[in-house]
N, CA, C and O atoms as a Tripos MOL2 file, in Angstrom:
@<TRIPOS>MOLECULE
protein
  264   263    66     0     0
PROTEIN
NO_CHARGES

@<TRIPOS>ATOM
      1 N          -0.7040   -8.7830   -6.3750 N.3       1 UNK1
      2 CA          0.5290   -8.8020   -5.6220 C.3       1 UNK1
      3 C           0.8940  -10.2380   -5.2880 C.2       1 UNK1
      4 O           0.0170  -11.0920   -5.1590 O.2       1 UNK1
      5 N           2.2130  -10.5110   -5.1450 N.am      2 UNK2
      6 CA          2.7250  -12.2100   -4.7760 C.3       2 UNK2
      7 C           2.2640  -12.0070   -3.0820 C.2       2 UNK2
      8 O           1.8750  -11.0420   -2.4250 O.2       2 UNK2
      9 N           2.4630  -13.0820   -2.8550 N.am      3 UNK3
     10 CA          2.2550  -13.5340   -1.4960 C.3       3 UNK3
     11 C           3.2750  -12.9310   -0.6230 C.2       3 UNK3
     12 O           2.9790  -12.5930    0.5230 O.2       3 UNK3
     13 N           4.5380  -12.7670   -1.1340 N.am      4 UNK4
     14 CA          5.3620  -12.2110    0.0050 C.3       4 UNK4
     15 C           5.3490  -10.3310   -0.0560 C.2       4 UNK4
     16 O           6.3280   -9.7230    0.3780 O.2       4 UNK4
     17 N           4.1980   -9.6110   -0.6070 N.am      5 UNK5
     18 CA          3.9780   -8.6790   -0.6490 C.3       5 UNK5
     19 C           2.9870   -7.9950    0.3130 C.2       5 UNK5
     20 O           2.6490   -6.8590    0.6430 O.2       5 UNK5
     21 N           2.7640   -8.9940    0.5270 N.am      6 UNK6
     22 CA          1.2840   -9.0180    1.3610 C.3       6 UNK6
     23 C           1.2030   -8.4140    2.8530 C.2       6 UNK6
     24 O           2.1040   -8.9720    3.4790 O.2       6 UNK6
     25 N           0.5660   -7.5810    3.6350 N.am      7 UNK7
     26 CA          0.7720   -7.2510    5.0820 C.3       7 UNK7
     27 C           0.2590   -7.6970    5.6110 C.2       7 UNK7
     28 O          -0.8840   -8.0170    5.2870 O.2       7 UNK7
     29 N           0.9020   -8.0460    6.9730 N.am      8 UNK8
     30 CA          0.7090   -9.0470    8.6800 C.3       8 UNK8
     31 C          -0.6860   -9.4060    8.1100 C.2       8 UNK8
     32 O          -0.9750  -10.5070    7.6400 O.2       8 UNK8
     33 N          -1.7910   -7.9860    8.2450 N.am      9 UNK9
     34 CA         -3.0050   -8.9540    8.3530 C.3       9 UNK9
     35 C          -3.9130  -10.0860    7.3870 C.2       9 UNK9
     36 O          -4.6960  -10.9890    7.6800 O.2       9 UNK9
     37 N          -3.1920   -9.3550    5.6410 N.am     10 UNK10
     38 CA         -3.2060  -10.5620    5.0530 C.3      10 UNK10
     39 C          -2.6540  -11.5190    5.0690 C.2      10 UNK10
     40 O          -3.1680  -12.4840    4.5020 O.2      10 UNK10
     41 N          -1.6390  -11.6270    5.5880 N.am     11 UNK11
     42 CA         -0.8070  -12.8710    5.9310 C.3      11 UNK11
     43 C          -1.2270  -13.8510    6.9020 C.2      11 UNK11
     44 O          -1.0770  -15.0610    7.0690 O.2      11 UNK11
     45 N          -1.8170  -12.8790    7.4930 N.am     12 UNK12
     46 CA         -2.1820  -13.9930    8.9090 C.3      12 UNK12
     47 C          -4.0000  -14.3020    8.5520 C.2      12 UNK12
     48 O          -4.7150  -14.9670    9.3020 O.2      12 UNK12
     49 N          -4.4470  -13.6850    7.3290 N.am     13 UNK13
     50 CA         -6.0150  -14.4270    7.3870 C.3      13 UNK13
     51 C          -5.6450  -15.6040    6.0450 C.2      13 UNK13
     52 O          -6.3660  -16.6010    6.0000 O.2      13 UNK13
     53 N          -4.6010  -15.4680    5.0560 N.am     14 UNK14
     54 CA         -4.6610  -16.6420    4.2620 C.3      14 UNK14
     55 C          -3.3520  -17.3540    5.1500 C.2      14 UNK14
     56 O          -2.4870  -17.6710    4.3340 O.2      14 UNK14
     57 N          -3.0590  -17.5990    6.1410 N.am     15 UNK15
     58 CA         -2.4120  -18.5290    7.4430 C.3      15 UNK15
     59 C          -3.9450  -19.3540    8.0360 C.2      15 UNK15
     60 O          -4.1090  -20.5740    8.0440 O.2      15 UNK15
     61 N          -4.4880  -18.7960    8.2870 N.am     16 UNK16
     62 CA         -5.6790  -19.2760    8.9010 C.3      16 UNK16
     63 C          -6.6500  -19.9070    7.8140 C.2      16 UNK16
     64 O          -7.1890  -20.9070    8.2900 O.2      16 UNK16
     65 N          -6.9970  -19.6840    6.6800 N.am     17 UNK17
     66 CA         -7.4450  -19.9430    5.3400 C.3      17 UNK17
     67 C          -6.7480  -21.3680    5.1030 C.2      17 UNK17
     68 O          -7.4210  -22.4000    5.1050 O.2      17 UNK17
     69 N          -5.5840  -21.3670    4.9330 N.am     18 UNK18
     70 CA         -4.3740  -22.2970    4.5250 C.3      18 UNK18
     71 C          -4.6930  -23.4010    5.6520 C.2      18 UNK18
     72 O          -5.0630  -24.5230    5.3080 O.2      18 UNK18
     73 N          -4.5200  -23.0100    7.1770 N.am     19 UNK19
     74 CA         -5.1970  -24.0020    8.3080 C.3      19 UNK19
     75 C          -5.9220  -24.3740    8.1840 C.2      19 UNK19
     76 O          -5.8190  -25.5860    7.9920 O.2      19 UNK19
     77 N          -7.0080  -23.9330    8.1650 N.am     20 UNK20
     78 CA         -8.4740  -24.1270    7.9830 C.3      20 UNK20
     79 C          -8.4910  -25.3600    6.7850 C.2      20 UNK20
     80 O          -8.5770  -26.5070    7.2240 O.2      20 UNK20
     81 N          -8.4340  -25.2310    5.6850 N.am     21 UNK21
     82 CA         -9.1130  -25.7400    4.2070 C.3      21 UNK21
     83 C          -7.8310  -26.6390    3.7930 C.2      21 UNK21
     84 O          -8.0920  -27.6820    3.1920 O.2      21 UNK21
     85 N          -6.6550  -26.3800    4.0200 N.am     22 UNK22
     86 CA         -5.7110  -27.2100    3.1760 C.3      22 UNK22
     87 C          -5.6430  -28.6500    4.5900 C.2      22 UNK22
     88 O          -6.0260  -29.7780    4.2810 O.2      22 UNK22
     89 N          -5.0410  -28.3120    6.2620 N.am     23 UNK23
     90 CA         -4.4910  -29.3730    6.8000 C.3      23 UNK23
     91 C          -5.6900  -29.5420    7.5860 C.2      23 UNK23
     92 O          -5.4450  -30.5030    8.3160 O.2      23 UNK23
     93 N          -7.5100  -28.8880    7.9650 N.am     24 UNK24
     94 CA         -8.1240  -29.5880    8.6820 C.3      24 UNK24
     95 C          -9.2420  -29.5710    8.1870 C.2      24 UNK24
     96 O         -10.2900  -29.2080    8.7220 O.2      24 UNK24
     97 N          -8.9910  -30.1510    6.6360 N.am     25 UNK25
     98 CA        -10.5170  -29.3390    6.3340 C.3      25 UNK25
     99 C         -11.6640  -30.2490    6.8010 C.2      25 UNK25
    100 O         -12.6720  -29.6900    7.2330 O.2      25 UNK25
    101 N         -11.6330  -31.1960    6.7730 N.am     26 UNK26
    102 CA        -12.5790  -32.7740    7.6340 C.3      26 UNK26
    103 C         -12.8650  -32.5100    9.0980 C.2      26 UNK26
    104 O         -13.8280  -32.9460    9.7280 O.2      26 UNK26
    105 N         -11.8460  -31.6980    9.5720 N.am     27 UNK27
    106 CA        -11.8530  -31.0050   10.8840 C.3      27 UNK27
    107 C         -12.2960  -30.0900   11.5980 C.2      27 UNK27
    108 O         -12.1340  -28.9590   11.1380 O.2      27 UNK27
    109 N         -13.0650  -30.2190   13.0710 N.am     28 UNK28
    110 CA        -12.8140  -28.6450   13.1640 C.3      28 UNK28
    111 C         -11.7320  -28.0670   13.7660 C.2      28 UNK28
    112 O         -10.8770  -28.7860   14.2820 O.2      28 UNK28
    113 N         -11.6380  -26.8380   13.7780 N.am     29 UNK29
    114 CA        -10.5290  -26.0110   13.9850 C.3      29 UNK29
    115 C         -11.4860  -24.8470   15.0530 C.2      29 UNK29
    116 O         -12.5190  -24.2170   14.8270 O.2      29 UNK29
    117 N         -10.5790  -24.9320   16.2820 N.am     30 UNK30
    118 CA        -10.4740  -23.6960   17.6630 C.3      30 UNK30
    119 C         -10.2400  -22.9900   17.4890 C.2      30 UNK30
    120 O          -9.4060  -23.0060   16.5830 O.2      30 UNK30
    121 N         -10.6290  -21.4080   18.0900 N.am     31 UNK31
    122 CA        -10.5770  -20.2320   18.2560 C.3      31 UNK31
    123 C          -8.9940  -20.5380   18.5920 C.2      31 UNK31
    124 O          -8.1200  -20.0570   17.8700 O.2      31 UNK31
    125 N          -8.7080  -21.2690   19.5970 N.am     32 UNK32
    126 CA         -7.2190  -21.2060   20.0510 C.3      32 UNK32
    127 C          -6.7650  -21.1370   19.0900 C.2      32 UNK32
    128 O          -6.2510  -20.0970   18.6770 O.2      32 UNK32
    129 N          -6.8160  -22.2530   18.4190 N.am     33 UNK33
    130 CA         -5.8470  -22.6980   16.9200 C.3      33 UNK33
    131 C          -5.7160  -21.2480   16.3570 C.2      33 UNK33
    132 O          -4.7540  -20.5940   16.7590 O.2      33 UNK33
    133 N          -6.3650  -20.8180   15.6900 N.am     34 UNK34
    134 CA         -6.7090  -19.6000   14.9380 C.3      34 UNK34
    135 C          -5.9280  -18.4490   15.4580 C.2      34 UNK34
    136 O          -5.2330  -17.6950   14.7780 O.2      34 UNK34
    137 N          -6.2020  -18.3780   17.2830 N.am     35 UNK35
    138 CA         -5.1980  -17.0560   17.9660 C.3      35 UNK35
    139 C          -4.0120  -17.6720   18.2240 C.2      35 UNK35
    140 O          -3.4250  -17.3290   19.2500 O.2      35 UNK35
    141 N          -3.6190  -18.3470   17.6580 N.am     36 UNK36
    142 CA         -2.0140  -19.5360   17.7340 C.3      36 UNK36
    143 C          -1.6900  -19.3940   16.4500 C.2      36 UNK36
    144 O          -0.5140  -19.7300   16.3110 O.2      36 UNK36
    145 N          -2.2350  -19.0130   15.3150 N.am     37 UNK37
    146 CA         -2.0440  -18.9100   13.9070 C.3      37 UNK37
    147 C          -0.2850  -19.0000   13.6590 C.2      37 UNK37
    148 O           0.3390  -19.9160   13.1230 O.2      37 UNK37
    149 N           0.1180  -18.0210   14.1080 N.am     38 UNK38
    150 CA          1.3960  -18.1950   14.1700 C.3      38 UNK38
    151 C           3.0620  -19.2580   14.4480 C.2      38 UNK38
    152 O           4.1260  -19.5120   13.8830 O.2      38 UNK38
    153 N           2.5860  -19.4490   15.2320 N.am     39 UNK39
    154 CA          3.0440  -20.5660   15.8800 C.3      39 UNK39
    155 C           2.2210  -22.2010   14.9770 C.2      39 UNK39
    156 O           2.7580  -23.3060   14.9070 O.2      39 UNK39
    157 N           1.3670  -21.9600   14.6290 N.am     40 UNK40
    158 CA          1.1280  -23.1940   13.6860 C.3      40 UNK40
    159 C           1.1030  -23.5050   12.6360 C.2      40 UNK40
    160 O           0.6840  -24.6110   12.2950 O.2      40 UNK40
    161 N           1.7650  -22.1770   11.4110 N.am     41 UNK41
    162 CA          1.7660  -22.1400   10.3450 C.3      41 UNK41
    163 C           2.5500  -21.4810    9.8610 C.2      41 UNK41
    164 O           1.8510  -20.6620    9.2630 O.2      41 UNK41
    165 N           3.9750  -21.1250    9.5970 N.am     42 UNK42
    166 CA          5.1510  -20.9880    9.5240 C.3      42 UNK42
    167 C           4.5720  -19.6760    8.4620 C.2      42 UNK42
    168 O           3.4730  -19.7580    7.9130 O.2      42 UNK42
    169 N           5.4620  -18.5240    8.2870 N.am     43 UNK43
    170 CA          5.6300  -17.7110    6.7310 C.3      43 UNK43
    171 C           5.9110  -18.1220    5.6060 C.2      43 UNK43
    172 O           5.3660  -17.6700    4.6000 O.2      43 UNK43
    173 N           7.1500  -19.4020    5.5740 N.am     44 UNK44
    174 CA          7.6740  -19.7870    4.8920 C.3      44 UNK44
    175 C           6.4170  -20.8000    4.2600 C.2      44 UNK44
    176 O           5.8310  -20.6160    3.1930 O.2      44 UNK44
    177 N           6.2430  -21.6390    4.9940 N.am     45 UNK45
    178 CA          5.1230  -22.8050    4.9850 C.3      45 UNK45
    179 C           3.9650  -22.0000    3.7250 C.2      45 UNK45
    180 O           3.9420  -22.5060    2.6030 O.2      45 UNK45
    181 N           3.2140  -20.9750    3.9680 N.am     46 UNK46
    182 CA          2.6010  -19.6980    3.0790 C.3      46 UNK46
    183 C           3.3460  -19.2160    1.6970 C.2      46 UNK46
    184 O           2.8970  -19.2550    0.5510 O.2      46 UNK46
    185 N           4.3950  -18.8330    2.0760 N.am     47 UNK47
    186 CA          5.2800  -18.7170    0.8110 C.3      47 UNK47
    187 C           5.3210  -19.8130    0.2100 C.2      47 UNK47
    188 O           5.4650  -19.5980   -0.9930 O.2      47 UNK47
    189 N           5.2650  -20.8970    0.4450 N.am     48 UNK48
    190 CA          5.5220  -21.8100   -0.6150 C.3      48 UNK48
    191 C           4.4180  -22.8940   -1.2790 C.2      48 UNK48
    192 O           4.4170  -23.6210   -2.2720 O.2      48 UNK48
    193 N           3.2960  -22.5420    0.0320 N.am     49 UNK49
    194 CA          1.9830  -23.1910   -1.0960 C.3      49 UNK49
    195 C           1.5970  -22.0220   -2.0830 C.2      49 UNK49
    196 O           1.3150  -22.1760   -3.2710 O.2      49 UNK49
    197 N           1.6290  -20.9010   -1.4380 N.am     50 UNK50
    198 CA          1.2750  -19.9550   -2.4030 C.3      50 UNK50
    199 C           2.2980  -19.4190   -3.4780 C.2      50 UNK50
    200 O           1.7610  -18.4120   -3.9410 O.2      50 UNK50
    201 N           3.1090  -19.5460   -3.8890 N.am     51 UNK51
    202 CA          4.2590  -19.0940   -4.8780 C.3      51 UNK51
    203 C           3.2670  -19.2880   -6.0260 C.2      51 UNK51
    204 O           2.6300  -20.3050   -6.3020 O.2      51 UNK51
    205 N           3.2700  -18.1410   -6.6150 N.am     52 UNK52
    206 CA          3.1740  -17.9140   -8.0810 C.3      52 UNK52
    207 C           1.4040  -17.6700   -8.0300 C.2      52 UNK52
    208 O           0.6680  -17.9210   -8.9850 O.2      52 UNK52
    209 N           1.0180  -17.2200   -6.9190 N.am     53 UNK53
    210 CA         -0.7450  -16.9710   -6.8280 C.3      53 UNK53
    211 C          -0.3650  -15.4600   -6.6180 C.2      53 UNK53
    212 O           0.5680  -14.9950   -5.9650 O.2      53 UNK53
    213 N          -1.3890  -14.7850   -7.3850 N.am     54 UNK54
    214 CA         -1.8990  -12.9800   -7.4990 C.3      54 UNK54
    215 C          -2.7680  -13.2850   -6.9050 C.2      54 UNK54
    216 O          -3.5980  -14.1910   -6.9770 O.2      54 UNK54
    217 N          -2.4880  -12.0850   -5.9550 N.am     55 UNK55
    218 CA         -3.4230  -11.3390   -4.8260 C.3      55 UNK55
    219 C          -4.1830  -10.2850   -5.1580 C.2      55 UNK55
    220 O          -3.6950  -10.0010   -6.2510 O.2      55 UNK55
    221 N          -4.9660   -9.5780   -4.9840 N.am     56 UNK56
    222 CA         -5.1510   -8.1070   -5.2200 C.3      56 UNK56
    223 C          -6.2580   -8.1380   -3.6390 C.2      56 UNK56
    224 O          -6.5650   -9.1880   -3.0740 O.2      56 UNK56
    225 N          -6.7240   -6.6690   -3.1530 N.am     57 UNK57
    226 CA         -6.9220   -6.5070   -1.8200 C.3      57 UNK57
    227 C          -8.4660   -6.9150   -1.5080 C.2      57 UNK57
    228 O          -9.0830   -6.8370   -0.4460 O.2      57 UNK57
    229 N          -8.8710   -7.3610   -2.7470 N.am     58 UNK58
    230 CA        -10.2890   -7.8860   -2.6270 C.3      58 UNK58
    231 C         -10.1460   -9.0760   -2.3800 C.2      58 UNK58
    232 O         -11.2330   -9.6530   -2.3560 O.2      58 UNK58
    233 N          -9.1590   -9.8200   -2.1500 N.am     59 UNK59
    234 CA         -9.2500  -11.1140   -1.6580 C.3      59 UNK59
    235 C          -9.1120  -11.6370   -0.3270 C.2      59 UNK59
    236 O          -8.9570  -12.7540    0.1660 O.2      59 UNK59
    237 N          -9.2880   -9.6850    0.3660 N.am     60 UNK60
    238 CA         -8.9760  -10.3050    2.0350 C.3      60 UNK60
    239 C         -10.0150   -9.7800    2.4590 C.2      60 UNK60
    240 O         -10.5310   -8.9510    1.7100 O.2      60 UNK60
    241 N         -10.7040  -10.0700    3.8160 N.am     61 UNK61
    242 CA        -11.4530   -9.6010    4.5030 C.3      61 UNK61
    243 C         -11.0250   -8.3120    4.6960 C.2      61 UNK61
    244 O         -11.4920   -7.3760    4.0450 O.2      61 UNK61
    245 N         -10.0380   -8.1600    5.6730 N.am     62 UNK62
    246 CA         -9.4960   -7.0820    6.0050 C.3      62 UNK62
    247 C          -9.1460   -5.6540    4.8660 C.2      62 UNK62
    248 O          -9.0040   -4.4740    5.1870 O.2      62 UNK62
    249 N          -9.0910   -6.1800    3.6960 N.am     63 UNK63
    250 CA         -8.4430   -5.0220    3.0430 C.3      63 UNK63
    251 C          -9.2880   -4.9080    1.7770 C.2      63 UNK63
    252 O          -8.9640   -4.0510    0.9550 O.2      63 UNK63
    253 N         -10.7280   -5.9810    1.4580 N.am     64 UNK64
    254 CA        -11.6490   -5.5480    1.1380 C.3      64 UNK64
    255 C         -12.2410   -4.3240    0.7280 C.2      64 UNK64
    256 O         -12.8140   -3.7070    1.6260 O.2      64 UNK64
    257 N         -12.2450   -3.6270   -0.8450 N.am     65 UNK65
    258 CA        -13.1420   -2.6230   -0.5680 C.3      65 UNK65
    259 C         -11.8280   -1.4430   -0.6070 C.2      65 UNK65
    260 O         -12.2430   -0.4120   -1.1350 O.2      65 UNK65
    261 N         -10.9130   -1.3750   -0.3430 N.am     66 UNK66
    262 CA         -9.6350   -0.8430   -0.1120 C.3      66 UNK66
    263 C          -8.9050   -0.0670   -1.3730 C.2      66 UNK66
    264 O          -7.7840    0.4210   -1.2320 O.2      66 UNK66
@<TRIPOS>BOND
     1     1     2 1
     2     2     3 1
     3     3     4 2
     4     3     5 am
     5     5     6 1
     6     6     7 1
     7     7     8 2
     8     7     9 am
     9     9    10 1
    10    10    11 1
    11    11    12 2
    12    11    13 am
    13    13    14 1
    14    14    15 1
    15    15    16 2
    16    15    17 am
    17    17    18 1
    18    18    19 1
    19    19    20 2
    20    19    21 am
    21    21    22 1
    22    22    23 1
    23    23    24 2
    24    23    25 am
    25    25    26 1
    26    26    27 1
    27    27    28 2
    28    27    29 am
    29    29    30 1
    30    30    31 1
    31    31    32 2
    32    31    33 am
    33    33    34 1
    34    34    35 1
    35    35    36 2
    36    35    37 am
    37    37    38 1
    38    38    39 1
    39    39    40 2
    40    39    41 am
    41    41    42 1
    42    42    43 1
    43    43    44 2
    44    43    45 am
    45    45    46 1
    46    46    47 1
    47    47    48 2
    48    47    49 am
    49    49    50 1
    50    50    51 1
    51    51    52 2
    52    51    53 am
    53    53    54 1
    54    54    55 1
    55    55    56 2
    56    55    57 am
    57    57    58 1
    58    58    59 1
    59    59    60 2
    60    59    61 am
    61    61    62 1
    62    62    63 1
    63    63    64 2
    64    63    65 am
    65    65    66 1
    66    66    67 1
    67    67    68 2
    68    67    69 am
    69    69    70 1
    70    70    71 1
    71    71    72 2
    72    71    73 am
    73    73    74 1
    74    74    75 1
    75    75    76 2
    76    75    77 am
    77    77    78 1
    78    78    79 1
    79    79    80 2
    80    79    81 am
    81    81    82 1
    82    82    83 1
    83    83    84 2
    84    83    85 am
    85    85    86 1
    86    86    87 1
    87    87    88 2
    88    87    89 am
    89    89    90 1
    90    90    91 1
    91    91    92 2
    92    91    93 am
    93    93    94 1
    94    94    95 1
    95    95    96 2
    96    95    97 am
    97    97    98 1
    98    98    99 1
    99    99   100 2
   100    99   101 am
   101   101   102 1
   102   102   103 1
   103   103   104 2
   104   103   105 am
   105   105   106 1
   106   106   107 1
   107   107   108 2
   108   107   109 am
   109   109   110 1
   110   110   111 1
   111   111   112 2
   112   111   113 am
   113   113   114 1
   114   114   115 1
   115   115   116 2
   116   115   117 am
   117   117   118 1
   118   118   119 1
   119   119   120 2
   120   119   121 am
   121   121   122 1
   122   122   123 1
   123   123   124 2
   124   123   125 am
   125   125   126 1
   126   126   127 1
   127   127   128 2
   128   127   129 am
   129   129   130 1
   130   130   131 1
   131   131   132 2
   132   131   133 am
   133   133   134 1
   134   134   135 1
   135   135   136 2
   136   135   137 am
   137   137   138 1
   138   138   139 1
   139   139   140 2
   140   139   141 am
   141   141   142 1
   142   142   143 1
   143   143   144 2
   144   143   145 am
   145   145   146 1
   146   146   147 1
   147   147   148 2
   148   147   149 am
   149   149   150 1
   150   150   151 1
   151   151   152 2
   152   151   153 am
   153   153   154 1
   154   154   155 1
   155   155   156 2
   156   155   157 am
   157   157   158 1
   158   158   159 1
   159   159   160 2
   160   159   161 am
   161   161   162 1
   162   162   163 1
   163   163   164 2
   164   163   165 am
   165   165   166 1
   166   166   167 1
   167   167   168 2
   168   167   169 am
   169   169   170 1
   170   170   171 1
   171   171   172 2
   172   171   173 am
   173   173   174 1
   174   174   175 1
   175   175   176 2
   176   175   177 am
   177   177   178 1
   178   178   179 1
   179   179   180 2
   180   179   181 am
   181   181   182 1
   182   182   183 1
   183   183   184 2
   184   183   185 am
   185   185   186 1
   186   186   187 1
   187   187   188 2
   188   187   189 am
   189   189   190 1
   190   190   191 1
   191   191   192 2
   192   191   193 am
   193   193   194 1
   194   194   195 1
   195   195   196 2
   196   195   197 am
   197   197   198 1
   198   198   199 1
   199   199   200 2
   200   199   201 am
   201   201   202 1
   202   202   203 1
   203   203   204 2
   204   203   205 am
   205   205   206 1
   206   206   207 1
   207   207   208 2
   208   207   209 am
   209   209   210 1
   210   210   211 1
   211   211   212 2
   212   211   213 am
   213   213   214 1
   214   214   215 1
   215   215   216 2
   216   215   217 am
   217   217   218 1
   218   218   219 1
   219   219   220 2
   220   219   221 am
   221   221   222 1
   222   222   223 1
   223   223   224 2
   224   223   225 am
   225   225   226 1
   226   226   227 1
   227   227   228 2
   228   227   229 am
   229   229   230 1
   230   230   231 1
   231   231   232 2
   232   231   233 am
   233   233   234 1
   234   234   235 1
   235   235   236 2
   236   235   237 am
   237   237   238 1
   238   238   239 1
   239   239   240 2
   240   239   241 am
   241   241   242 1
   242   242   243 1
   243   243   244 2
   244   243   245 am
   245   245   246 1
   246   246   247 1
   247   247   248 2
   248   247   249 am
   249   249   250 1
   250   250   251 1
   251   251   252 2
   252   251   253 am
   253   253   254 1
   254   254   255 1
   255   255   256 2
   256   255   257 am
   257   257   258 1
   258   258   259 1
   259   259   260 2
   260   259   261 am
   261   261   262 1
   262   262   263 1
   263   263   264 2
@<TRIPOS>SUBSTRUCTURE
     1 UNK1         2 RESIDUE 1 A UNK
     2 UNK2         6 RESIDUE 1 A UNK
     3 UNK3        10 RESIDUE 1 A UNK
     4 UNK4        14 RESIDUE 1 A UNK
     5 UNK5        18 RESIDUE 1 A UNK
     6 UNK6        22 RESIDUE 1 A UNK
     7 UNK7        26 RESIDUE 1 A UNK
     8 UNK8        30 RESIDUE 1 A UNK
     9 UNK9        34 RESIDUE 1 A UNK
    10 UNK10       38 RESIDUE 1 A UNK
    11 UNK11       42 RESIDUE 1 A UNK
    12 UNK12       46 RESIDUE 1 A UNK
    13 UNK13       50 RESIDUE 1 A UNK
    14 UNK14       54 RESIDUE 1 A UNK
    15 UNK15       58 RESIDUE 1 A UNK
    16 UNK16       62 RESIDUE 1 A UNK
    17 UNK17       66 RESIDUE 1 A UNK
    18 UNK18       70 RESIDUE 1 A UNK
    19 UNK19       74 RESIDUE 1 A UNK
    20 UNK20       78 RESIDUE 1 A UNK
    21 UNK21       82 RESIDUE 1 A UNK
    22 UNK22       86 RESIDUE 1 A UNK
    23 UNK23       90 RESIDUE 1 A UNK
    24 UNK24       94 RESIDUE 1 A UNK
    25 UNK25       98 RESIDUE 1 A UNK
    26 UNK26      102 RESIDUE 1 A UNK
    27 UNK27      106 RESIDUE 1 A UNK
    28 UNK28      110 RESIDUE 1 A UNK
    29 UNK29      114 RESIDUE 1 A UNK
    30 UNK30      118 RESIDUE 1 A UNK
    31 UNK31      122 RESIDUE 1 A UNK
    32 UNK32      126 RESIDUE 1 A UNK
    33 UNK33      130 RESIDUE 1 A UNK
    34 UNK34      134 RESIDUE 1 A UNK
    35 UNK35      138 RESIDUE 1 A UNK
    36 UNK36      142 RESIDUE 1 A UNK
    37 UNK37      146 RESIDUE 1 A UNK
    38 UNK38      150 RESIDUE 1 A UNK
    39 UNK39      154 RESIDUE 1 A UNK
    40 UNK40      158 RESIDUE 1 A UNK
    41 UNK41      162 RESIDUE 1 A UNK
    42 UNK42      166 RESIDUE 1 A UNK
    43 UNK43      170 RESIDUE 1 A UNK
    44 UNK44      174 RESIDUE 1 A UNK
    45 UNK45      178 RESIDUE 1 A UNK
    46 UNK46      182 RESIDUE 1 A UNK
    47 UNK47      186 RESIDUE 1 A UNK
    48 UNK48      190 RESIDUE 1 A UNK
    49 UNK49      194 RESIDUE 1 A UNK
    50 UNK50      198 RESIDUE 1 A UNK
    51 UNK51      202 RESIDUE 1 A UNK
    52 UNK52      206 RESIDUE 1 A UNK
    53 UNK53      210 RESIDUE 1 A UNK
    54 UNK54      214 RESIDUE 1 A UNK
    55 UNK55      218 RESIDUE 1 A UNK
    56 UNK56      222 RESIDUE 1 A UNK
    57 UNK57      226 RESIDUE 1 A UNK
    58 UNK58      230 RESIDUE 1 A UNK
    59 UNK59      234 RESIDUE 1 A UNK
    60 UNK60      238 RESIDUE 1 A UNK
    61 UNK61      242 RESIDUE 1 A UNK
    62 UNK62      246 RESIDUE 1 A UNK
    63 UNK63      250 RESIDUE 1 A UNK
    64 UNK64      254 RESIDUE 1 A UNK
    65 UNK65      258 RESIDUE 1 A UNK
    66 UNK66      262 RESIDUE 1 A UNK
């Protein structure tokens, strides 16, 4: 599936993925940060590193196994 197919909770663990590894990866990164996910990492921002990446549900924690 494309990225904009994807539901809230995959969206919001490759948001946190995308935080994590692309803008802090030298960094660490807070629980806050993480329950702020939203507010610090746009949909759009997601849509557009990811454009043109296949998903399927084994690539989320959440939907793992599914």
């Amino acid at each position: 599936m494309d990225v904009r197919e994807l539901n809230r909770e995959q969206l919001t663990e490759l948001k946190e993925n995308y935080y994590c590894h692309e803008l802090h990866e030298d960094e660490g990164v807070s629980y806050g940060e993480l329950a702020a996910i939203d507010e610090l990492v746009s949909d759009e921002e997601v849509f557009e590193f990811y454009a043109g990446t296949c998903f399927c549900n084994d690539d989320f924690f959440c939907t793992a196994g599914m």
